[in-house]
Structure formats: structure tokens, C-alpha cells
KOLVONU-932101 format. One line per field, with one value per residue (C-alpha): chain; residue in one letter; x, y, z. Coordinates in Angstrom, 2 decimals. Each point is the difference from the previous one (the first is absolute). Last residue first. Layout:
BEGIN
unit	[A ...]
code	[a ...]
c1	[X ...]
c2	[Y ...]
c3	[Z ...]
END
This chain:
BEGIN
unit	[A A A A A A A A A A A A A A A A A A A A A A A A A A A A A A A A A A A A A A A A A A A A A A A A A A A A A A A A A A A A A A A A A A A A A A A A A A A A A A A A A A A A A A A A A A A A A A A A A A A A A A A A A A A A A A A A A A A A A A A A A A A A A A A A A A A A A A A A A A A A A A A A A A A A A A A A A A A A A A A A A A A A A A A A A A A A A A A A A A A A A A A A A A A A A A A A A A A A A A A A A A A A A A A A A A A A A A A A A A A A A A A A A A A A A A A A A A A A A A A A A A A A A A A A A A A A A A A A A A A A A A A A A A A A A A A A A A A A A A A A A A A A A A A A A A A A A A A A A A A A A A A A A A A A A A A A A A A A A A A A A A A A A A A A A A A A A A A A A A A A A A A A A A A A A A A A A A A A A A A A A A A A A A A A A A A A A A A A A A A A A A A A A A A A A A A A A A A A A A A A A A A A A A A A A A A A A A A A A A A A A A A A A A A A A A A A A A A A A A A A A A A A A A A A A A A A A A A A A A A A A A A A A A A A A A A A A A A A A A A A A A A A A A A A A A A A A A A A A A A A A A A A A A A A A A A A A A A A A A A A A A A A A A A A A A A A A A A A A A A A A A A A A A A A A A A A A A A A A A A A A A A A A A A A A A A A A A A A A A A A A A A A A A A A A A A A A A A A]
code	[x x x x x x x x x x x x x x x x x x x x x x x x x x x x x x x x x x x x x x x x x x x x x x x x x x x x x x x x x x x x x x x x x x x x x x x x x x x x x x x x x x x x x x x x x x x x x x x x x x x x x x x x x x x x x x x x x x x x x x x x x x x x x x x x x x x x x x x x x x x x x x x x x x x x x x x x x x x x x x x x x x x x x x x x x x x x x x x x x x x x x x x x x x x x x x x x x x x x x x x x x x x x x x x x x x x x x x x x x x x x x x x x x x x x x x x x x x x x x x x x x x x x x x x x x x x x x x x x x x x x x x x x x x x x x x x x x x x x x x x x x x x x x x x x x x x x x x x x x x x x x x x x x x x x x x x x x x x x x x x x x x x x x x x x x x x x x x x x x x x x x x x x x x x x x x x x x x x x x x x x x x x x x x x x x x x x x x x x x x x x x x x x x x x x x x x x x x x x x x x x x x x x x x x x x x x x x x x x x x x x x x x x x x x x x x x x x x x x x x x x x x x x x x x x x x x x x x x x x x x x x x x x x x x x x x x x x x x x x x x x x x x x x x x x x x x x x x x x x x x x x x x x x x x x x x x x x x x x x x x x x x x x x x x x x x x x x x x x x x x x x x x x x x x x x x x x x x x x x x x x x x x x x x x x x x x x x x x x x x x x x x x x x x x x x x x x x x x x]
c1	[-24.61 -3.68 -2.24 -3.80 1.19 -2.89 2.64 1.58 -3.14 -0.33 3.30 -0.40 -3.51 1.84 2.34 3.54 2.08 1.26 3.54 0.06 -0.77 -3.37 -1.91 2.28 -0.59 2.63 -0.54 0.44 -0.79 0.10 0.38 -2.90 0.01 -2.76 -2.49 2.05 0.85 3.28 1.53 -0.90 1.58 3.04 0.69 -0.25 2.50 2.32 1.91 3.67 3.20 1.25 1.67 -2.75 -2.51 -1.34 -3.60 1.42 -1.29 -2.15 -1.67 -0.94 -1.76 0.61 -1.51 0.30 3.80 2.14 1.31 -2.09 0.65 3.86 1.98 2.06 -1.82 -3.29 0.65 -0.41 -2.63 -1.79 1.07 -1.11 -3.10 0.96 2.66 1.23 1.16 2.52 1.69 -2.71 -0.70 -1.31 -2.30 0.81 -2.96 0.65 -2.77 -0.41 -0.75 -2.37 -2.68 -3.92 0.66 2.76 2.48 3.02 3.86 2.65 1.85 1.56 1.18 2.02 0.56 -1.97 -0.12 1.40 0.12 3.12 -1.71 -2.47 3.53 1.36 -3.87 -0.19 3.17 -0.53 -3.88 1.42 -3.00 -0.30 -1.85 -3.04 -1.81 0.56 2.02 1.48 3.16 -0.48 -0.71 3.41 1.76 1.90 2.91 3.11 3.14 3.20 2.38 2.22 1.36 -2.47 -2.93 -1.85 -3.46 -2.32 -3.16 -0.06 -2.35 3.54 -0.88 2.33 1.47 -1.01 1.81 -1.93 -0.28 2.12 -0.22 -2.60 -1.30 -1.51 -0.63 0.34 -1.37 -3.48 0.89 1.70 -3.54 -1.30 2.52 -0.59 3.44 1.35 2.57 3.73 0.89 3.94 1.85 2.98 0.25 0.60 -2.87 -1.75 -3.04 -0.15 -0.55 -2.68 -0.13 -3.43 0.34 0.32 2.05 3.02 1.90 -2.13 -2.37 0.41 -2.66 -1.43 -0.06 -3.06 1.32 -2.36 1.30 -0.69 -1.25 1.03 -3.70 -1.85 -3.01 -0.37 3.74 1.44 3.67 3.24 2.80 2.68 2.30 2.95 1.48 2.94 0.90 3.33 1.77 -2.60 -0.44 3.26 1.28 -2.61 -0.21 -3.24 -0.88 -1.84 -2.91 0.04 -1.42 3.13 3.14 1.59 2.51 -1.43 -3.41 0.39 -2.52 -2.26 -1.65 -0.65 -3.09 -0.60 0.93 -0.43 2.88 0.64 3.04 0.59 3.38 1.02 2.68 0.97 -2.84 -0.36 -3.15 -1.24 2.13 -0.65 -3.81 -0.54 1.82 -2.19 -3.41 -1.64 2.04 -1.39 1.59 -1.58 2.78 2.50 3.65 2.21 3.03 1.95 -1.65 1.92 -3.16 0.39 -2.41 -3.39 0.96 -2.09 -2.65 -1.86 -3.87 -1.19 -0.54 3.24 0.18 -3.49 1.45 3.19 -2.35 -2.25 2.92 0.93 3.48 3.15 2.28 3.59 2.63 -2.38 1.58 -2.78 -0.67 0.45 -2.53 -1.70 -0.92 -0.45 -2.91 -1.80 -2.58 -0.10 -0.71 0.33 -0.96 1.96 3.29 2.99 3.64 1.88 3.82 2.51 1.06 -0.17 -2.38 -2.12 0.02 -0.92 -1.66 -2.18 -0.71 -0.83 -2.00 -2.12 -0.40 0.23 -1.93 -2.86 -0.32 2.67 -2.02 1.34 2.12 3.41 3.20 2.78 3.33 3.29 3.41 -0.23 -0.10 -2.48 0.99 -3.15 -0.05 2.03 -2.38 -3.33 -0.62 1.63 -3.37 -2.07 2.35 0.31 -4.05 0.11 2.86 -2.11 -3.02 -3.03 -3.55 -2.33 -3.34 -2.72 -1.67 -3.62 -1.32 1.41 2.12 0.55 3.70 1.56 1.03 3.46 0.13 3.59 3.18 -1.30 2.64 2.15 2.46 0.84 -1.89 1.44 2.55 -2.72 -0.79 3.33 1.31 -0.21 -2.10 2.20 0.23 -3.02 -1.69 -3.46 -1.20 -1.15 -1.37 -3.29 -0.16 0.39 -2.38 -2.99 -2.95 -2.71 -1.06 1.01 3.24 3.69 1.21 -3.14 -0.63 -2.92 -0.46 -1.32 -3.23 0.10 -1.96 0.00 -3.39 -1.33 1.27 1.38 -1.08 1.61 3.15 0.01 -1.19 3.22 2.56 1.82 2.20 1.09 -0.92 1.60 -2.85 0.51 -0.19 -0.24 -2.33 1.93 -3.57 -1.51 1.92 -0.19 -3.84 -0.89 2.01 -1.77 -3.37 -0.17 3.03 3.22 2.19 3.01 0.42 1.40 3.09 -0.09 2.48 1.23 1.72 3.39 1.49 2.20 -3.13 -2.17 3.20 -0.05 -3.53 0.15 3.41 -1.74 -3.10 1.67 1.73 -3.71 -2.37 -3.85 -0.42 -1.50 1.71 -1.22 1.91 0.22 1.47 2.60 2.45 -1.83 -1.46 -0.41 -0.86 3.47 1.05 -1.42 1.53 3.46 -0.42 -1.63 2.97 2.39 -1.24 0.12 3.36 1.05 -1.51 1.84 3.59 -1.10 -0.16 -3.56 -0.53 -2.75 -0.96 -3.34 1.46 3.95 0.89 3.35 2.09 3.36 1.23 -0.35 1.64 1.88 -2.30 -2.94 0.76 0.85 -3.62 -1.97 1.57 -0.76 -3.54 -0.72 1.09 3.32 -0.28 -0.70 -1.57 -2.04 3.30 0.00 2.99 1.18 -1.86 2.29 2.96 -2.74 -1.46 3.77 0.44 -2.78 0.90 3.16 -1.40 -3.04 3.03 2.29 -2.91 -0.88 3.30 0.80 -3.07 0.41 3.81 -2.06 -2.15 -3.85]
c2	[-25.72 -1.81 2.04 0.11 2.98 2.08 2.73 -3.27 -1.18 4.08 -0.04 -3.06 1.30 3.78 -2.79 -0.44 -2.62 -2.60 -1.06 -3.94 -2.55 -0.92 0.17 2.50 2.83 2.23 3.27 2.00 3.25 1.37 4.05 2.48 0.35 1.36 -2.54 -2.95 0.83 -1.66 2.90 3.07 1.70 -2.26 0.65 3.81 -0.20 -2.18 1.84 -1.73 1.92 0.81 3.73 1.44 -1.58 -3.37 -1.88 -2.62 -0.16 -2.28 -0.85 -3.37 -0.56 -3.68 -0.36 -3.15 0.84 -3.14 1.01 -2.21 -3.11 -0.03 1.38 -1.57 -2.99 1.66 3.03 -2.70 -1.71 3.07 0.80 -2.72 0.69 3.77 -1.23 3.30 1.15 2.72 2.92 0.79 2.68 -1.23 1.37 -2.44 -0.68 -1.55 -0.24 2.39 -1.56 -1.75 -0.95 0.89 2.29 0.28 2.38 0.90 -0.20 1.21 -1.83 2.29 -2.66 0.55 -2.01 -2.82 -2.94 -2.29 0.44 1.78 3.24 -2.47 -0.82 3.29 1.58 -2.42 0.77 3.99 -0.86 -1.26 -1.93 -0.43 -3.07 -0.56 -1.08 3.56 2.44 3.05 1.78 3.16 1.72 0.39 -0.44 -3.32 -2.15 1.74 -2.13 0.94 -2.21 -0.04 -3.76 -1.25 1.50 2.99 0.75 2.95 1.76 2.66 3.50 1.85 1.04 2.42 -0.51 2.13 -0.75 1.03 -3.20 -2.43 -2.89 1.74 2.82 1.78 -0.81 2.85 0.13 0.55 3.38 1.13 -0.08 1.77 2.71 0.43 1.69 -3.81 -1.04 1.09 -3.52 0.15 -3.32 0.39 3.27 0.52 0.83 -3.39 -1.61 -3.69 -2.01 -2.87 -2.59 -1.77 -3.83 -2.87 -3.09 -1.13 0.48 1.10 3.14 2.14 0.69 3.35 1.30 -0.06 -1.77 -3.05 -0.11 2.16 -0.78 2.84 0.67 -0.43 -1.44 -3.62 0.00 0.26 1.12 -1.49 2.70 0.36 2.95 2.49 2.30 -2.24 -0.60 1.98 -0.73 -2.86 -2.53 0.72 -3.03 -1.92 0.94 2.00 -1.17 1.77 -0.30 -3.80 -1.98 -1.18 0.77 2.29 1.34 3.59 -0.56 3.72 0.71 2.92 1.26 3.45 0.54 3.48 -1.08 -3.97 -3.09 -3.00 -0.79 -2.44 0.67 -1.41 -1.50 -2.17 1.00 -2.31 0.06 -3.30 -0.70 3.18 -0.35 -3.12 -0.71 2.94 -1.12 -1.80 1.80 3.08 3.23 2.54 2.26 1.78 -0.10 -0.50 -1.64 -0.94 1.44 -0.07 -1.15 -2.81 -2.55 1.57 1.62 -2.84 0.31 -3.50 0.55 1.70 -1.00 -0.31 3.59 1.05 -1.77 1.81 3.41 -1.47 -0.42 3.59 0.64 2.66 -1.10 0.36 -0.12 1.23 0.42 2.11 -2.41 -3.12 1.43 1.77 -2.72 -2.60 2.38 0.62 -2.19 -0.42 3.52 2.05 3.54 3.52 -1.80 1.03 -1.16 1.94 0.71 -0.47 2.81 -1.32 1.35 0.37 -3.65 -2.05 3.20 -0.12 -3.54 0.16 3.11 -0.12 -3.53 -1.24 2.75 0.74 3.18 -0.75 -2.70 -3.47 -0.44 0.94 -1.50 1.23 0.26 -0.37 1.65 2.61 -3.17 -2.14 -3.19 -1.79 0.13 3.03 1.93 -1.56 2.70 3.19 1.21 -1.09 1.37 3.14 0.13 -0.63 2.46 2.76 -0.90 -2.00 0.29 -2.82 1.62 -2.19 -1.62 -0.50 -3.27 -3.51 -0.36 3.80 -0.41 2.09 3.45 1.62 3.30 1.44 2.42 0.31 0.85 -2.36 0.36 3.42 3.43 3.33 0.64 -0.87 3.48 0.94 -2.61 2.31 -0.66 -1.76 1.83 -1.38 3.80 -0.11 1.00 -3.19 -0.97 2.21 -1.52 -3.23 0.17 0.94 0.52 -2.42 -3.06 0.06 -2.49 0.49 0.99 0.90 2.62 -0.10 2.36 -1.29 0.87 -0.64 -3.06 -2.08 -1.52 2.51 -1.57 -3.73 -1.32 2.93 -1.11 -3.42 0.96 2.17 -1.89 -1.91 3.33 0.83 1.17 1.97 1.21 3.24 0.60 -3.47 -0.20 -3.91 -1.39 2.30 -1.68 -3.67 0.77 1.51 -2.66 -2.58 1.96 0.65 -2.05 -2.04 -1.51 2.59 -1.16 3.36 0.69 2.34 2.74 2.00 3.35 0.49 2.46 -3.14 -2.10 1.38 -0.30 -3.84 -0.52 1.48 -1.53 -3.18 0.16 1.94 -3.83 -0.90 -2.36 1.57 3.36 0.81 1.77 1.73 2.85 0.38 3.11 -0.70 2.55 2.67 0.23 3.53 -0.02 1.17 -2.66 -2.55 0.72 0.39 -3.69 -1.44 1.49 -1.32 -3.29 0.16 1.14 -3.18 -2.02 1.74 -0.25 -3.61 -1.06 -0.64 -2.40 0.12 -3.01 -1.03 0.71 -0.39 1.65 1.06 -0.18 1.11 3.38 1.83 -2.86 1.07 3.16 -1.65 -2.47 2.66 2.08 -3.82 -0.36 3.53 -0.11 -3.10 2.17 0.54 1.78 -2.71 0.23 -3.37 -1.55 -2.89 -2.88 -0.72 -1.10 -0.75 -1.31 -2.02 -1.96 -0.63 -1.62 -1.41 -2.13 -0.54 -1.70 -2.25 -1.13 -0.78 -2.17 -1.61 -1.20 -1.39 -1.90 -1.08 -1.02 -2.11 -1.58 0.72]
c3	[4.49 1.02 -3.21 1.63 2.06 -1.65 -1.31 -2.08 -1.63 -0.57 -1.60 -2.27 -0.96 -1.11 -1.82 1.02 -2.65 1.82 1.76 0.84 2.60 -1.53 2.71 1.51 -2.34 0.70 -2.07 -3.03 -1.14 -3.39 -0.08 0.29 3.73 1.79 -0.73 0.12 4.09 0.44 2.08 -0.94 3.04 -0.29 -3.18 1.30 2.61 -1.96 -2.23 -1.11 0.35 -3.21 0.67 -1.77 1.84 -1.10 -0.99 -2.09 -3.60 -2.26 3.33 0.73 3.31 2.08 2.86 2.81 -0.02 1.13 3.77 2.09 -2.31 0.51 -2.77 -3.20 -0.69 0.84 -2.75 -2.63 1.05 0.04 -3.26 -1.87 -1.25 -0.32 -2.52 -0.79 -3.05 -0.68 1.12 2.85 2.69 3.51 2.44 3.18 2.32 3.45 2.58 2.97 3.71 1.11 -2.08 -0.45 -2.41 -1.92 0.57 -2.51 0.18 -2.38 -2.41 -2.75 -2.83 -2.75 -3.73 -0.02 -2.59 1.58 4.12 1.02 0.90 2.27 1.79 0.73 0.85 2.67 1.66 -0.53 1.34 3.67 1.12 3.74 1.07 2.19 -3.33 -1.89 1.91 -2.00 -0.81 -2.24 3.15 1.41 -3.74 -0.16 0.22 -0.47 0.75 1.66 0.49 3.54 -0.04 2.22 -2.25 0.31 -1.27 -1.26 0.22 -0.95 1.43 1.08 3.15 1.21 4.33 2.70 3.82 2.77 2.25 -1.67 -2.71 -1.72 1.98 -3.37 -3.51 -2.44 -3.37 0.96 1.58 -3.31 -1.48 2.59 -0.51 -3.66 -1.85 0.60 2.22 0.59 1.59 1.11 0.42 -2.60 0.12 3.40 2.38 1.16 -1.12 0.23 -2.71 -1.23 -1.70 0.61 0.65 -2.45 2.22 -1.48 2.81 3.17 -0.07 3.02 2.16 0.70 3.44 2.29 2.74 -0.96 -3.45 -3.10 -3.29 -2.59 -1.38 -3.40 2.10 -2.16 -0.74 3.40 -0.34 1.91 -0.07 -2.49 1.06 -1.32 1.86 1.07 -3.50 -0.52 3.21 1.67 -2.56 -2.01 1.47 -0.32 -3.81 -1.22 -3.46 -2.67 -2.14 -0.82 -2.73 -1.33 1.69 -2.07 2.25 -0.17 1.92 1.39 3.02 1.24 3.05 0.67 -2.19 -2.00 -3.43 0.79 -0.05 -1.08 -2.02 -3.08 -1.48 -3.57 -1.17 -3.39 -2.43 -2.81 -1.26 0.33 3.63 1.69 -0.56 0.22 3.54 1.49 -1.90 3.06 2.57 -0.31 -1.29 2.53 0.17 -2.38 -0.48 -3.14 -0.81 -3.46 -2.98 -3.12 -2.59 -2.49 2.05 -0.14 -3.67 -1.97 2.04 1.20 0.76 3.04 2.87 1.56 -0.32 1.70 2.73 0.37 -0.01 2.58 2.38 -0.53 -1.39 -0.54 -2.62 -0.38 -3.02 -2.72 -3.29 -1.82 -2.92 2.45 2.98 -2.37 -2.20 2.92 1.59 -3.17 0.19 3.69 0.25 3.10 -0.21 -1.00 -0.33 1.27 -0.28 3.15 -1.06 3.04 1.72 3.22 2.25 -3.19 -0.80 3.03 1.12 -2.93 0.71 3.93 -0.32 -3.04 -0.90 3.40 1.64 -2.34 -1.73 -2.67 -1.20 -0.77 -3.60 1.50 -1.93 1.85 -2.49 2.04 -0.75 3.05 2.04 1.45 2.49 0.28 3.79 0.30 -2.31 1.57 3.02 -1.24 -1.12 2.69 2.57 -1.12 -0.01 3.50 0.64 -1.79 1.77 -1.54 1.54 -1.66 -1.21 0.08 -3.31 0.68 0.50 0.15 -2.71 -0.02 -1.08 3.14 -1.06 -0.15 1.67 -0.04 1.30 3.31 2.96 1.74 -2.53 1.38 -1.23 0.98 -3.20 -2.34 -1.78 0.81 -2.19 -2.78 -3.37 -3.07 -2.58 -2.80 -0.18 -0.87 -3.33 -1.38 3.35 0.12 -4.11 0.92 3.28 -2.01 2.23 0.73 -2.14 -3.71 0.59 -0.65 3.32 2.16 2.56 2.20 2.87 3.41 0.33 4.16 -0.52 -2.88 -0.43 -3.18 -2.67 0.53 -2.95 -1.63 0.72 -0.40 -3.66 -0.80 1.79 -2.89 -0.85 3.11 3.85 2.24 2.96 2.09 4.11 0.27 4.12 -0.34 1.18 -2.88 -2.88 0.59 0.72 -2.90 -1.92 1.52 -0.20 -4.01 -1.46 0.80 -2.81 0.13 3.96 1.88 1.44 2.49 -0.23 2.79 -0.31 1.73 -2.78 -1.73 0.53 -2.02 -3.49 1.45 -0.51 -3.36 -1.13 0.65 -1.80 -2.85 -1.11 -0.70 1.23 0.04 2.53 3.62 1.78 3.04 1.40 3.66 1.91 2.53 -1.39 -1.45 -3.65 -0.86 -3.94 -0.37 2.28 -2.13 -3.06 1.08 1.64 -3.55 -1.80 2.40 -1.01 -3.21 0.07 2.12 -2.73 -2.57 1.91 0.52 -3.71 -1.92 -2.35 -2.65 -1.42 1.70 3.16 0.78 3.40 1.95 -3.03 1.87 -1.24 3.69 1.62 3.27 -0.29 -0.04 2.66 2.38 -0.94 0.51 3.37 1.25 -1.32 1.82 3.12 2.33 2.84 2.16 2.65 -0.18 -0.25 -2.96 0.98 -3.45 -2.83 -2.68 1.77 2.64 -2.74 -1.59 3.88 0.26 -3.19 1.13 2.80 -1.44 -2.61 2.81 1.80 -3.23 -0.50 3.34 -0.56 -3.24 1.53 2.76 -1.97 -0.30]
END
């Protein structure tokens, strides 16, 4: 890089921080000022301003705000108290918001449920929050009554447009819409809980992340300086509202600024150019998975005439980064890395491809000094420490764990989960110093000489095969490029008799594939001990509703023919190519006979 790119980049990276910082400010933990306080000043700056279009209908921020204060005068004449939890639990729709944020004008908490979840997952979202009532809609019906019986405490049900529980339409219809009195907050500071917002579940349960006011401030303001959103902007938002990026991060992008929010009750690659265009979307808020589902799908005549200009998201992978901004036009986009409840997060927002973020020497120690990589032992899942005892820091380029250490500002603070053990496992003690407690964020990630960020892998999605660790994101990047196939989720499976756990990938097609050949095929592009040894074809990827890919119970099944009802194939290497897996195939294998 030449000297002027560099200057360049360096006064970019600056101004950057420094519309980063506008927005989000230095949060105090005593704070008087709440979500609610933000989204009331907003209101009345632009009380006419579409604030949501849904199938339609808009609705302006003087309606949403009287929504909202609906919801509050409800709830204290049922006797809601500040502190109290609520648990909601409802399909995308622009009432979603204006519920959560009607709660929180009296101090009640919300926890923000996952729409998809049924019988002991939803049970069990509810009853760790101790939701003194449920808020469900019209798609919630079934999940509801699957769950009958497990909710402890019989919290009351009240639904908005659905047959389950007690009609919250008509309790609302004659509820005053004036605003409730800030006396009902007046004690609580942004320290205190505004939110639970749940981990995926990818690996069991979903826990409940704890969310103060100032951290969920902070989400929301987080990406409007970076992409530069104004009043005049149009947010399209196809990810659910219960999730953090969809929910948090893009509403705030929008509602913290009177800009109009373009919502969508689920993603659909279908339809996602025709709104975008018909709808005049300037911003878009992503998942990696999302982008990919994009790319594979067949040319849309709109994909190109739309008005979008940035947009934000994680997980976008480096394999279909350069396609996806260059086929359908989309000049900016910011990649970050962060979790809900995790103090460690990154902005990639100078485009660099494949990276999450950077961290500039000279920001190293002033804005990044909390922030770690330490070496990591694969086979135990454990920071590797030296012979004082301390963890070891990873050297440039080198995957180690991120993680951050726990302080009291805003920046560094770790609320934990509603579970105290599970908040336990998150923290990772006497690091580089006797008594000092630093978050574990479970990645594993890389940085280079020049300070970029790279996510590597999930602790526990990375595996040894051959003495070597396998990173499945890399793997699954270049199988996803083969001909022919669509996604991969690589994961890793035991086989007896062998060190280690062997790659599988369960794939999704778009086309043929020349299973012959597709060995040979993967070997050009990685080395031998990273090439699956299983291949399972699904006709869909295994996902949560926020598109990360399920692995815990492909793993589980592993490449056992009778418990799987898809085709199987696997490395035969006397004939140096993928083959269809029998029930004698998988026995031969069992018995050892098979030399991977």
C-alpha cells in the first residue's frame, strides 16, 4: 500500500470513529436517561415521519409512540411494577417494537423471545426470565399450546390477533394513548435492565443475555455514524426483531433517527429485490447466510435498479463478499463482529474484504486496550497458558480466542446471563495478571500486522483431524464453491479407531454434482487433512432463525445410514473418490477395514 492510500485509510479509520463516537457517546451507568427517553425525543422531533412500512400499511412515529403508551397504561393497571419481566413472544410486526418500548417506559423488562421456539425451549425462555405475562401474536397459536402446562408461575397469556389467551386488542382498544409519567422511571439509570435477548440455542438451550438501558443505547446508535443514516433513509429489515442485529442494531439505525424502517415479516430471496426497489430501500441490515442465499439464486431483474447504498450485518464470508457487492450493486457495506451480551466487538467499515474490523497501533491501547487474542489449545478447548500461569498472547496472524476484559464503563462491562453458572463459563480468570477477569467470546479469530480482524471459527466447531486443526468456516468456503453446491455446514465427526474427528460437510445443491470428481476437486483447493471424508445432502440447511447453521445434532448422527434418511457419501480411498454410503459401506468402515 502507498503512502497517500495509507494516509487515506488512516483519515478515513478516524473520521469514522469519530461519527461512531457522535452517535454513541460516552454511556454513564447513572444515567438518567433511558431507551425510552431517546425514542420519546425522536418522536416528537418527527412525529409525521413514516417510522414503519409492513405489508402496505405505514405507520408514522406519533402512532407508534401511541402504541406504546397504550401498552404502558395497560400494564400498570394490571399492576406491573418497575423491574417486573414480560415475555414477548410475537411474529415481525411494527407492534413488536412499540410493545417493548411502551414496558419499558414504566421500567418493566421485556425478554425477547424467538417466534420459532416450541414445547420446552419456549418453556424455558419464559420461566428463566420469571415473565410475569406472555405477548404473543397471530402465528403463535400452536407454539403455544405445545408448551401447555411447563410454564411456571402461570403467567397470563394475552395475544394480539391470535386465539390463544386473552384478547389484548380489545384490553387495548380502550386504553388511553397519553403518554404515562416519567415518575414511573425516575429511579432507574442506564445501568439498570431494560432487556433479555436470548442466545441462538446452537448448542443447547437459549440463555438469557442481560441488556441495560445504556447497553441497548449502544446497540442501536452503533452503525448510524458508520453508514451515515439520516431522517431521509429507508432501513430495509428482513431478520427477526427478536434477535440483536435485526432487532436492536437495525431498528436503532432507523428509530434513533427518524428514518423509515422497511419490514418484512421473514426473509425471502424471492421477493427481496422487489421490495428493496418497490419500497426505495436506502440501507440494509444483513446476515452472512442471507448474502449467500442471494447469490444463489437466479438473476432478478430489480437486483440492480434498487437505491441502496450501505448496509451492515456480520458473517458475510469472504468467498461471496466481492460477488455480492459487485452483481448487485451495493457500494458500502459494514461487516462488524460482535455478540448481544459479549464485550468485545469490531467495525470492518473500510471494506477490506474478509475482515471484521481493524484495530490500528495507535489505537491499540486507547480504545482497544481491553481487547485480547490469547493462544488456545484446540484438543482441550482451553486458553494455553505459560509456565507462570498466564495466558499467552497470540502473535500476528495467529487464530487465538478474542477475548475482553471486564471493566465498569460501558464499553467493557459484562452483564451476563439470567443463569449464573452459565455466566461463570464466560469468564476466564488471572489472565495476564493475578485477579484480573476478562469475557470469553467462544471465536476464534486472527490479527494481521496491519491490525485486521478476521473470524476464524466457533470454539468447538474447530477440530483436529491428522494432528492438524481444521477450521470448518475455511472448508465450508471452498466446498460452497464446488459446482453444483449451494452451502455447506462442515462440522466434525468420530470414527472409530482414529484420532481425532473427521470432516463431514452437509451440503445443499443448485445443480449437479460430479461426485466422481469432487474429491479431486476439493484437493486442488485444500490440503488433504481438511477435504471432508462425508458428504450428506440435505434439500435444506439445518439453521436458526437468524441463519446460523445447526451442528449439534448433525454431529450426533453423524454418518450413521440408519439414522439419517438423506444420501451419504464418503471417501473411498481405493478409488480416490466420494461414494455412495451403504449400511455395508458403514459397517466396513465401523470395522476399521476403511484406512482414511
Amino acid at each position: 500500500m502507498g503512502l497517500f492510500q495509507t494516509i487515506r485509510r488512516e483519515a478515513n479509520t478516524l473520521l469514522t470513529l469519530q461519527r461512531v463516537k457522535k452517535w454513541t457517546g460516552d454511556i454513564e451507568a447513572e444515567s438518567t436517561n433511558l431507551v425510552p427517553d431517546d425514542f420519546e425525543s425522536v418522536v416528537d422531533k418527527y412525529p409525521n415521519n413514516v417510522a414503519w412500512r409492513f405489508e402496505e400499511e405505514l405507520t408514522t412515529y406519533a402512532e407508534m409512540d401511541a402504541l406504546a403508551n397504550k401498552i404502558a397504561n395497560w400494564a400498570l393497571g394490571l399492576g406491573l411494577q418497575p423491574g417486573d419481566a414480560v415475555a414477548l413472544f410475537m411474529e415481525n410486526r411494527p407492534e413488536y417494537v412499540s410493545f417493548w418500548y411502551g414496558l419499558s417506559k414504566i421500567g418493566v423488562v421485556v425478554g425477547l423471545i424467538n417466534h420459532n421456539l416450541t414445547d420446552n425451549a419456549l418453556a424455558h425462555c419464559v420461566n428463566i426470565a420469571d415473565a410475569k405475562l406472555i405477548l404473543t401474536g397471530e402465528d403463535q397459536d400452536e407454539a403455544i399450546r405445545s408448551a401447555d402446562g411447563l410454564f411456571e408461575g402461570d403467567p397470563k397469556i394475552w395475544t394480539y390477533g391470535g386465539k390463544e389467551g386473552n384478547d389484548l386488542s380489545a384490553a387495548l382498544a380502550g386504553t388511553s394513548d397519553t403518554r404515562p409519567s416519567r415518575d414511573h422511571r425516575a429511579h432507574l439509570r442506564a445501568k439498570d435492565l431494560c432487556l433479555y435477548v436470548y442466545t441462538s440455542g446452537t448448542t443447547g438451550l437459549p440463555k438469557a443475555a442481560k441488556l441495560p438501558h445504556l447497553r441497548v443505547q449502544g446497540m442501536m446508535r452503533s452503525f448510524i455514524g458508520t453508514n451515515k443514516i439520516t431522517s431521509r433513509d429507508r432501513v430495509y429489515i428482513t431478520l427477526p426483531l427478536y434477535h440483536g442485529t435485526g432487532g436492536l442494531c437495525g431498528v436503532g439505525q432507523a428509530l434513533m433517527t427518524g428514518a423509515s424502517i422497511i419490514l418484512r415479516k421473514r426473509f425471502s430471496a424471492s421477493a427481496f429485490w422487489d421490495d428493496a426497489t418497490d419500497y426505495g430501500a436506502t440501507a440494509i441490515v444483513y446476515i452472512g447466510e442471507l448474502c449467500r442465499y442471494l447469490v444463489n439464486s437466479p438473476p432478478h431483474p430489480k437486483e440492480r435498479a434498487h437505491t441502496i447504498r450501505t448496509g451492515f450485518g456480520n458473517g458475510l464470508r469472504p468467498d461471496i463478499w466481492e460477488e455480492f457487492l459487485t452483481r448487485f450493486n451495493i457500494p458500502h457495506v459494514c461487516e462488524f463482529y460482535g455478540s448481544t451480551e459479549g464485550n468485545v466487538s469490531f467495525l470492518g467499515f473500510d471494506g477490506k474484504v474478509g475482515a471484521v474490523g481493524r484495530i490500528p497501533s495507535y489505537l491499540e491501547k486507547s480504545v482497544f486496550g481491553h481487547v485480547a487474542f490469547v493462544k488456545f489449545d484446540i484438543v482441550e478447548e482451553q486458553p494455553i497458558r505459560g509456565n507462570d500461569g498466564f495466558c499467552i498472547p497470540a502473535m500476528p496472524g495467529e487464530p487465538g480466542e478474542a477475548i475482553g476484559k471486564v471493566g465498569e464503563d460501558a464499553r467493557t462491562r459484562f452483564e451476563g446471563y439470567n443463569d449464573e453458572a452459565a455466566t461463570k463459563k464466560k469468564i476466564l480468570r488471572d489472565v495476564f495478571e493475578k485477579g484480573d477477569m476478562w469475557f470469553r467470546t467462544g471465536d476464534l479469530m486472527s490479527k494481521d500486522e496491519e491490525g485486521y480482524i478476521y473470524f476464524i471459527d466457533r470454539i468447538g466447531d474447530t477440530f483436529r483431524w491428522k494432528g492438524e486443526n481444521v477450521a470448518t468456516n475455511e472448508v465450508a468456503e471452498y466446498v460452497a464453491k464446488a459446482p453444483g453446491i449451494a452451502t455447506a455446514n462442515v462440522y466434525g465427526v468420530s470414527v472409530p479407531g482414529t484420532d481425532g474427528r473427521a470432516g463431514m460437510a452437509a451440503i445443499t445443491t443448485d445443480g449437479e454434482v460430479d461426485y466422481d470428481g469432487l474429491y479431486a476437486w476439493i484437493s486442488e483447493h485444500l490440503p488433504k487433512y481438511a477435504i471432508p471424508l462425508f458428504i450428506r445432502v440435505q434439500k435444506q440447511a439445518d439453521t436458526t432463525g437468524t441463519f446460523k447453521y445447526r451442528k449439534v445434532e448433525l454431529v450426533e448422527e453423524g454418518f450413521n445410514p440408519e439414522l439419517i434418511d438423506e444420501p451419504i457419501w464418503y471417501y473411498d480411498p481405493d478409488t480416490d473418490k466420494y461414494e455412495p454410503l451403504t449400511i455395508d459401506a458403514h459397517e466396513t468402515i465401523l470395522s476399521g477395514a476403511v484406512k482414511f
